[in-house]
C-alpha positions as CSV (number, residue, x, y, z in Angstrom):
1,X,12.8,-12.4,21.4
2,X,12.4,-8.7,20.7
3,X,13.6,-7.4,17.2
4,X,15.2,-3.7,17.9
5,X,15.1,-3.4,13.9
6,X,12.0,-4.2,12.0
7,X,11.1,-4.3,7.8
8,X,7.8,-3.3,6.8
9,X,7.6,-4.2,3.8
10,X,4.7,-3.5,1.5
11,X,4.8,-5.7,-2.3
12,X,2.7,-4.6,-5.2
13,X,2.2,-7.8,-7.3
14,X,1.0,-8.6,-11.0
15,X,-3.0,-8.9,-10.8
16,X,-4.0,-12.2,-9.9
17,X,-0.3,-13.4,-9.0
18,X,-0.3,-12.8,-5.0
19,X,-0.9,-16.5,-4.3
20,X,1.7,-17.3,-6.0
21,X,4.3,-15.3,-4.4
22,X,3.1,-16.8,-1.5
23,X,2.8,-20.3,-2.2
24,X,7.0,-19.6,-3.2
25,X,7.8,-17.6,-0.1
26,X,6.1,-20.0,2.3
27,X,7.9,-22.5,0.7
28,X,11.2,-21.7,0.4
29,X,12.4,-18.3,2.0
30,X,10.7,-18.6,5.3
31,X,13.9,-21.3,7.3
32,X,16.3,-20.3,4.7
33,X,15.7,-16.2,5.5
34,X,16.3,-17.5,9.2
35,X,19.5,-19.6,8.6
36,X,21.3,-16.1,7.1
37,X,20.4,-14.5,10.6
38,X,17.4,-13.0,10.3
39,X,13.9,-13.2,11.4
40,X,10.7,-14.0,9.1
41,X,7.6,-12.2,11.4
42,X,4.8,-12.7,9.3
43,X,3.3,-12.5,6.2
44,X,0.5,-11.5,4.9
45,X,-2.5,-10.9,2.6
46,X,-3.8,-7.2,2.4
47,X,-7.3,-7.7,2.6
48,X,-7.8,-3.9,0.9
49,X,-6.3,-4.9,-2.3
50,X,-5.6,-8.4,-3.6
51,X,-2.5,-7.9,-5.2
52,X,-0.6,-6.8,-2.5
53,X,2.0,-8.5,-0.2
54,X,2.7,-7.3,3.0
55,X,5.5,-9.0,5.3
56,X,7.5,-8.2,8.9
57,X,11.1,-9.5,9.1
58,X,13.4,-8.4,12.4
59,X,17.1,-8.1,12.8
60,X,19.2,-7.6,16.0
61,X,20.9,-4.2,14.7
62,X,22.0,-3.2,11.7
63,X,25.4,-4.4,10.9
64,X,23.9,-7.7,11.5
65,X,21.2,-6.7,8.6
66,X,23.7,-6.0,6.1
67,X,25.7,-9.8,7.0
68,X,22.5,-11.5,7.3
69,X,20.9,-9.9,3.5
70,X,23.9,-10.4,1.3
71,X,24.3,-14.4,3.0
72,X,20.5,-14.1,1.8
73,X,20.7,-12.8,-1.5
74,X,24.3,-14.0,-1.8
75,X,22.6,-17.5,-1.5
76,X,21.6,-20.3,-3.6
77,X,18.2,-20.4,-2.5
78,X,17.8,-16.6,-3.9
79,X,19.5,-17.8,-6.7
80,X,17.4,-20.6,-7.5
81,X,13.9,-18.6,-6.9
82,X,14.6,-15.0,-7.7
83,X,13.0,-15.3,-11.2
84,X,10.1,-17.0,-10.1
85,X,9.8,-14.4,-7.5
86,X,10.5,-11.0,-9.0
87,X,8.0,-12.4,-11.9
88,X,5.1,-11.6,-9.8
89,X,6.4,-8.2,-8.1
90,X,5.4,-4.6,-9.7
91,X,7.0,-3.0,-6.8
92,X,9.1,-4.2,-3.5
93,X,10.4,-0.6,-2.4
94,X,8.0,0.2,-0.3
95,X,9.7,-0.5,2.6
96,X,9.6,1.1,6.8
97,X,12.5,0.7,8.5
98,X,11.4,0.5,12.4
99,X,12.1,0.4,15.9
100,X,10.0,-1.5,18.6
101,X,8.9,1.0,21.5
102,X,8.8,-1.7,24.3
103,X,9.0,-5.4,24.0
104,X,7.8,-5.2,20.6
105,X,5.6,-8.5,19.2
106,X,4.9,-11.3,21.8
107,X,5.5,-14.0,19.1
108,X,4.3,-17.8,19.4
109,X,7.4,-20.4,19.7
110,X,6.3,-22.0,16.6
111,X,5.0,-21.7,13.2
112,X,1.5,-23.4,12.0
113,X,0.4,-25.2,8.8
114,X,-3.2,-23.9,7.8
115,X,-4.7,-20.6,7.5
116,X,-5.6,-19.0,10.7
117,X,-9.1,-17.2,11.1
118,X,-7.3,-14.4,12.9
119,X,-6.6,-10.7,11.2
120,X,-4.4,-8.4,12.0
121,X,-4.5,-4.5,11.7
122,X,-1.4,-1.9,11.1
123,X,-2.6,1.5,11.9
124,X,0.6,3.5,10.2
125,X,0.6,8.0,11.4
126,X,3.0,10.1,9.2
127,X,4.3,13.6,10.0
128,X,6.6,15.6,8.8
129,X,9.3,15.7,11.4
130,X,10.4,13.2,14.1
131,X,6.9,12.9,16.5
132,X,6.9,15.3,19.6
133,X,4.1,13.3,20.9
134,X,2.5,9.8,19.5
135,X,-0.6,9.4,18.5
136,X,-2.6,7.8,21.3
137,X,-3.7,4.1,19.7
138,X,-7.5,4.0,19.7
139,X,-6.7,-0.1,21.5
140,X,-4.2,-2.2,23.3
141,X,-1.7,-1.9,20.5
142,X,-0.2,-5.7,20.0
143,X,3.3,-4.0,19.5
144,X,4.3,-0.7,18.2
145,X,7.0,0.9,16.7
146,X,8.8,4.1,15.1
147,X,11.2,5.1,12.8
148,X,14.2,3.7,13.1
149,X,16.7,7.0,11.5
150,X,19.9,4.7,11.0
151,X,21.3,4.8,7.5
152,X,20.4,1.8,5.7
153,X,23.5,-0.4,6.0
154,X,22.4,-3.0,2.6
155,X,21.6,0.1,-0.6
156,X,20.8,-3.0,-2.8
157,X,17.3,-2.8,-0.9
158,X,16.2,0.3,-0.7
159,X,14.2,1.6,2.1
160,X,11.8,4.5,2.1
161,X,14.0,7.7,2.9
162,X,13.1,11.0,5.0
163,X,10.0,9.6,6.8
164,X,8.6,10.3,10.1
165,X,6.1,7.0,10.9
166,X,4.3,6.0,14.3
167,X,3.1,2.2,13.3
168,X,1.0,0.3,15.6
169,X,-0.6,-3.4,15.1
170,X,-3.5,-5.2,16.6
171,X,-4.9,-9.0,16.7
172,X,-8.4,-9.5,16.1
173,X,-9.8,-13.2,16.4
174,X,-11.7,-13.6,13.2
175,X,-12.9,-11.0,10.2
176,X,-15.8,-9.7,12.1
177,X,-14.2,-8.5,15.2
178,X,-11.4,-6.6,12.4
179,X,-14.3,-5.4,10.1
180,X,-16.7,-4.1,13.3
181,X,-13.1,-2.3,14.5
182,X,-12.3,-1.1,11.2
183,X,-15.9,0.7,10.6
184,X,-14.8,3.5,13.5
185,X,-11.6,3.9,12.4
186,X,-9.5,6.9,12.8
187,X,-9.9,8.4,9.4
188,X,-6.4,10.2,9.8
189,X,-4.6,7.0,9.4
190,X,-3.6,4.5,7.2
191,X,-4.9,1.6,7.3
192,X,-3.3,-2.1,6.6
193,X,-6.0,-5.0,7.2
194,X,-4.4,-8.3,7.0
195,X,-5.2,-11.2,7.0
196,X,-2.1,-14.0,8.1
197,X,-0.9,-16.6,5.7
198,X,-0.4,-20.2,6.8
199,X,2.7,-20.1,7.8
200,X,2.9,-16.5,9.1
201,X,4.8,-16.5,13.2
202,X,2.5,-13.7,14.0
203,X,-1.2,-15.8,13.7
């Protein structure tokens, strides 16, 4: 199923408390983030800095967002956890609010149980008005995506205002096809290398 709105989200954690976010999220807000209508991509560990989070979720459009986020945060699984959650969080406003440009991610039909040697890669380009013309991805992207310009339709979670991104993402099978990538990298961009978490969709 294709996602026509997409969260980027990018958490800054206490030092040393990522795995327990993680352990948490896995745990409890991966079915029940589903169950309110939206969809829970994949999550991840920034392999750049160890306490930082970085999770995809999708939505269908963005009325939809706003019904399916306050069921979420409305809930009593949010409830229960938000403590325990927002314990190990320095920041979670560093959020990209996207659109797919095609099919966007070809996703498997269900999630695993142990930590996959895979890696992923986000190569995120800013400018400072909408794009003219994209940056050409140095690979195949696995799916890519812009910025989606609609107002965000839930305030209680903010989103990051007034930019122009072109975000694409690659697969790599294991840490030495990412790393032999990564080492003729396009300087210009920024860089996400991420590694998937056991029960991340996107593996």
């Amino acid at each position: 199923m294709t996602y026509p709105i997409v969260e980027l989200r990018q958490y800054t954690l206490q030092p040393g408390r990522r795995d327990e976010l993680i352990e948490l999220f896995d745990r409890e807000f991966v079915e029940t983030q589903q169950d309110a209508g939206m969809a829970v991509l994949g999550q991840f560990r920034d392999l750049r800095d160890p306490d930082r989070f970085v999770w995809l979720r999708g939505f269908t459009d963005m009325p939809s967002r706003a019904a399916a986020l306050a069921r979420f945060y409305g809930g009593p699984v949010w409830a229960a956890h938000r403590d325990a959650a927002n314990a190990t969080m320095i920041d979670s406003d560093d959020v990209l609010l996207l659109r797919p440009l095609g099919d966007g991610f070809p996703l498997p039909p269900a999630r695993g149980s142990e930590l996959p040697r895979s890696r992923f890669l986000a190569s995120l380009h800013f400018a400072d008005a909408p794009f003219e013309k994209l940056p050409e991805p140095a690979l195949p992207p696995l799916a890519a995506f812009t910025t989606a310009y609609e107002e965000n339709t839930f305030p209680a979670l903010p989103i990051r205002a007034g930019e122009h991104a072109f975000v694409w993402f690659a697969r790599f099978d294991d840490q030495a096809a990412l790393d032999a990538y990564v080492s003729g990298a396009d300087p210009a961009a920024t860089l996400l290398e991420l590694a998937p978490t056991a029960r991340s969709l996107l593996r």
